[in-house]
Wavefront OBJ file of the C-alpha trace (Angstrom):
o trace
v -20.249 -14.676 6.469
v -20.260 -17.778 4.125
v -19.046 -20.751 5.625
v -17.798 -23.894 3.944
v -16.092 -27.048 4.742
v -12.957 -28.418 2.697
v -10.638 -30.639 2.586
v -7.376 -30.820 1.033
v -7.193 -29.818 -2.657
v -10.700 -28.194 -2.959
v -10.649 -24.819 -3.487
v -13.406 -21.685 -3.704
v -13.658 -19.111 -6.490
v -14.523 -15.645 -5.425
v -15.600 -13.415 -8.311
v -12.523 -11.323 -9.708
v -9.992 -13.846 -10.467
v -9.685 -15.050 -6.739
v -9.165 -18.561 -5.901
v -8.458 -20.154 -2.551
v -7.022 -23.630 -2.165
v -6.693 -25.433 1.117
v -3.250 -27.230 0.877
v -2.904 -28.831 3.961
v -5.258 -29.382 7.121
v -3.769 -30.568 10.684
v -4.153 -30.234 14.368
v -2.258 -27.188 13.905
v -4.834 -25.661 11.727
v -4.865 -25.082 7.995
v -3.051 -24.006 5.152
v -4.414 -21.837 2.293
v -3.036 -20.741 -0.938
v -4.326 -17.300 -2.579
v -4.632 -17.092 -6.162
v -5.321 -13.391 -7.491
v -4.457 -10.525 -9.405
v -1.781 -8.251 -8.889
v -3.780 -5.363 -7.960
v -5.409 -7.202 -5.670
v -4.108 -6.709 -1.589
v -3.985 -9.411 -0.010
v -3.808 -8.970 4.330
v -3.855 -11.205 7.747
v -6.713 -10.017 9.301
v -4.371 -9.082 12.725
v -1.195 -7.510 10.161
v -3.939 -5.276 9.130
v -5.096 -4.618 12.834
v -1.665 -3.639 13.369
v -0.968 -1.414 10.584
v -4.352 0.787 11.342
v -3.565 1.483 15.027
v 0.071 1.997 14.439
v -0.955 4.670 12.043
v -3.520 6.122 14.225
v -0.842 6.056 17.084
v 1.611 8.196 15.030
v -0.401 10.568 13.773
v -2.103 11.555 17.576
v 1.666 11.916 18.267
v 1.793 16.235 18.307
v 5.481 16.242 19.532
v 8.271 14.922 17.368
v 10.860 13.708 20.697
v 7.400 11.882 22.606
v 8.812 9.392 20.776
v 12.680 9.510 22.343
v 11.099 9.668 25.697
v 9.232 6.411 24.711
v 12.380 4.476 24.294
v 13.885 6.529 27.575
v 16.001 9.191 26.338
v 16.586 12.418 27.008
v 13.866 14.784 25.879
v 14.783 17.978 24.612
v 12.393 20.950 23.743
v 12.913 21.600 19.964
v 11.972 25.192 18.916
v 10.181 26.292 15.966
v 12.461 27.512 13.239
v 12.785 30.883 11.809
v 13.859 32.115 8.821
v 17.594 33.499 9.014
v 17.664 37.393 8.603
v 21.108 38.954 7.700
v 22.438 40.936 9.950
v 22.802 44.713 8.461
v 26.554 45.549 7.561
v 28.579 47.977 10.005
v 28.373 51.755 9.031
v 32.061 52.006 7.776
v 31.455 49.153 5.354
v 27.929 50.423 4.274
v 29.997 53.650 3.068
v 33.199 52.327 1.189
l 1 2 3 4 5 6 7 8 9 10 11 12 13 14 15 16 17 18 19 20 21 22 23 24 25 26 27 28 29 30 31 32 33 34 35 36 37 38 39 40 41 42 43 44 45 46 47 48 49 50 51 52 53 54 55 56 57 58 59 60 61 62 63 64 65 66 67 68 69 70 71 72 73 74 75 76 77 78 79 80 81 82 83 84 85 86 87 88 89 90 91 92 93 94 95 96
């Protein structure tokens, strides 16, 4: 990790168009501004955090109504669909 001290207006250039600008410092910490590219994501380190164990959460979730009984609803057991058969016409219509 490359660490640098700044004040207010400097700024560092990261290779790929990227610029960072500290626009204010104060006891409440700092503010940065984030030049780059469009294609380039830009994240909070703890948004990102968030995002990648929400996603891991859902997808270990096997049962689609865990997530009803979660919020404290009523489960219900959901069973697996089949395909509709039709049922085979009556003799005296099979013959007219």
């Amino acid at each position: 990790m490359l660490i640098l001290g700044r004040r207010e207006g400097d700024s560092i250039l990261i290779d790929g168009g990227i610029r960072i600008v500290v626009v204010s410092c104060d006891r409440g910490g700092v503010r940065i501004g984030i030049e780059a590219p469009s294609d380039v994501k830009i994240l909070r380190g703890e948004i990102a955090q968030q995002v990648a164990q929400e996603n891991q959460r859902a997808a270990g979730t096997p049962v689609a109504g865990d997530w009803l009984a979660t919020l404290g609803g009523p489960v219900v057991a959901v069973a697996p669909s089949t395909p509709a058969t039709p049922a085979p016409a009556p003799a005296s219509e099979a013959q007219s």
